[in-house]
MIBAKE-523680 format. One record per residue (C-alpha): x, y, z; residue in one letter; residue number from 0. Coordinates in Angstrom, 2 decimals. Layout:
         X         Y         Z   resn   resi
         X         Y         Z      a    NUM
...
***
This chain:
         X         Y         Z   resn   resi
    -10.44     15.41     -2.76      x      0
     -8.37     13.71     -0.09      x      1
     -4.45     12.63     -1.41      x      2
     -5.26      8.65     -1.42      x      3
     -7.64      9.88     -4.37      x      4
     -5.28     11.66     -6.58      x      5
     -2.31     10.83     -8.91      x      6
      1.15     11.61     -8.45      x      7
      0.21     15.09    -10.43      x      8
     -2.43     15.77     -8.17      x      9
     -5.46     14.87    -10.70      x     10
     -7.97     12.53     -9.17      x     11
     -6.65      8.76     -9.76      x     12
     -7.20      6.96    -12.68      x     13
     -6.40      3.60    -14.09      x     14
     -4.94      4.84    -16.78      x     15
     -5.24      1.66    -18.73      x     16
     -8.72      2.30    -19.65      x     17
    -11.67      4.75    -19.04      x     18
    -12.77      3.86    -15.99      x     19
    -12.29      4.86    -12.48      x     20
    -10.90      3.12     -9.80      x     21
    -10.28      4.29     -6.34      x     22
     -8.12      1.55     -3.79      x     23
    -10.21      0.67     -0.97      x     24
     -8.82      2.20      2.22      x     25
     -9.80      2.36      5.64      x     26
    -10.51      5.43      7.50      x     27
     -6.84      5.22      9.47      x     28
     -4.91      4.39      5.96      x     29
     -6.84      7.58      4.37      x     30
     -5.31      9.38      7.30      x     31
     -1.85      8.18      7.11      x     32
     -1.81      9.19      2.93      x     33
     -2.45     12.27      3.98      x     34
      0.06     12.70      6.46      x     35
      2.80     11.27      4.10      x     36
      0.59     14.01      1.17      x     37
      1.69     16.41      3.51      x     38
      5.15     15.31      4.32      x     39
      6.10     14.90      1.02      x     40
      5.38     18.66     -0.29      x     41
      6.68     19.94      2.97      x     42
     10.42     17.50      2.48      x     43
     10.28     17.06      5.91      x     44
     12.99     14.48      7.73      x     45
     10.20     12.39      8.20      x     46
      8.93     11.30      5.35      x     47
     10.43      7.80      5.57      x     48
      8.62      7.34      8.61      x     49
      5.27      8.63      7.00      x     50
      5.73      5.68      3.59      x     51
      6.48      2.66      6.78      x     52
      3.24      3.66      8.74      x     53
      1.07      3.80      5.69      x     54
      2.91      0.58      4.13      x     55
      2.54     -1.06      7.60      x     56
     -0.79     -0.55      8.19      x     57
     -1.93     -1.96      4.81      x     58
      0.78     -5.44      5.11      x     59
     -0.17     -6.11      8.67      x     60
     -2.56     -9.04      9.46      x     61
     -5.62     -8.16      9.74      x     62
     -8.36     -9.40     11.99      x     63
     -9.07    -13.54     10.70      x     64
    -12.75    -13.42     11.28      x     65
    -12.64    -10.20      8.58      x     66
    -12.96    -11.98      4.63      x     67
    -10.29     -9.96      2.36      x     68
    -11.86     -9.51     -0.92      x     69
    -10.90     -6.81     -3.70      x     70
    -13.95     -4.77     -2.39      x     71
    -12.07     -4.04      1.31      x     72
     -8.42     -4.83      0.75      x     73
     -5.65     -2.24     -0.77      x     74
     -3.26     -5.39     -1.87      x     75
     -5.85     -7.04     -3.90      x     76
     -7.07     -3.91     -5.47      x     77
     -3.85     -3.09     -6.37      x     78
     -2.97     -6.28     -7.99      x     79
     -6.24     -6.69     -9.91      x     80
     -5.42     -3.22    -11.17      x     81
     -1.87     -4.14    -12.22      x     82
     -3.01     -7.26    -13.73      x     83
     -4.93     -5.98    -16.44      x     84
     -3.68     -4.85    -19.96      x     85
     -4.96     -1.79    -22.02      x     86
     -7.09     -4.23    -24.31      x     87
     -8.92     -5.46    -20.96      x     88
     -7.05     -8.98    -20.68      x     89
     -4.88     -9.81    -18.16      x     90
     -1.25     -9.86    -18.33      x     91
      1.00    -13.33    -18.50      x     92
      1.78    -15.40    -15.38      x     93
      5.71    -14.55    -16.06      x     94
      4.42    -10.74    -15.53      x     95
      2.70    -11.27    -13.22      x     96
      5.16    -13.12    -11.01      x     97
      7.71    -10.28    -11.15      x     98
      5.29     -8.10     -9.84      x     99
      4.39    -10.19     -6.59      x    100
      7.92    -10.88     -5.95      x    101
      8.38     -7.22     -5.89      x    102
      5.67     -6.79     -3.54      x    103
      7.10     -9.61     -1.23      x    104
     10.12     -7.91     -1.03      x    105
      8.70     -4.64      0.10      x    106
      6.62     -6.47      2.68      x    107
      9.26     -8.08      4.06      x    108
     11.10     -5.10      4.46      x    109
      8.53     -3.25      6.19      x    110
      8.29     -6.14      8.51      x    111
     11.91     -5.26      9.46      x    112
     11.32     -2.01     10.05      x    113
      8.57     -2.59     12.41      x    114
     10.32     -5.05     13.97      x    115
     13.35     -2.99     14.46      x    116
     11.01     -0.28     15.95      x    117
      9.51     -2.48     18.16      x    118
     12.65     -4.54     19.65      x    119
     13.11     -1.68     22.26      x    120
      9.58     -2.35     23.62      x    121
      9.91     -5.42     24.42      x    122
     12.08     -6.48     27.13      x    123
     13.57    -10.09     25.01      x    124
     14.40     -7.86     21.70      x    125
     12.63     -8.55     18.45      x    126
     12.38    -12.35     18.92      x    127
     10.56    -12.09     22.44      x    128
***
């Protein structure tokens, strides 16, 4: 079973909020790039900061417009919907639920930084271009 499948003990993933299964939709590249941070992470190598950026990157960066996003095909949404429901099957309060996307905006926006920091030397105008 590939790493995006399992839990942080190794057991295949579960929402553990009920008894069903529930596996985030990712594509073959994102797959890849859990692995390679899998692998970083039991080897504590330098790198594993680099390994979280390019799997967080890949899943915050725009995707192609003519593409629908739908819980089916994207990681965000799957993980929200997941987070968004109780133990008893209803969903959680807007207050709750709030906290938990400003969280997530603040992680995207830092991985935006990164990238753009990594990218600034590419281009010959810095990040701005």
């Amino acid at each position: 079973m590939p790493p995006s499948e399992r839990s942080s003990e190794g057991r295949p993933s579960q929402f553990s909020r009920t008894r069903f299964w529930y596996i985030i939709p990712l594509t073959p590249r994102q797959q890849q790039l859990c692995e390679d941070l899998f692998e970083q992470l039991l080897s504590n190598r330098p790198t594993i900061g680099d390994a979280l950026h390019d799997i967080l990157w890949d899943i915050a960066r725009v995707r192609d417009p003519n593409i629908e996003s739908t819980i089916s095909n994207c990681p965000v949404q799957s993980w929200l919907a997941v987070h968004a429901i109780k133990p008893d099957a209803t969903f959680i309060n807007a207050d709750t639920f709030a906290q938990i996307l400003a969280k997530l905006k603040y992680i995207i926006k830092n991985v935006g930084m990164v990238q753009a920091s990594r990218q600034q030397l590419e281009h010959p105008d810095g990040i701005i271009g």
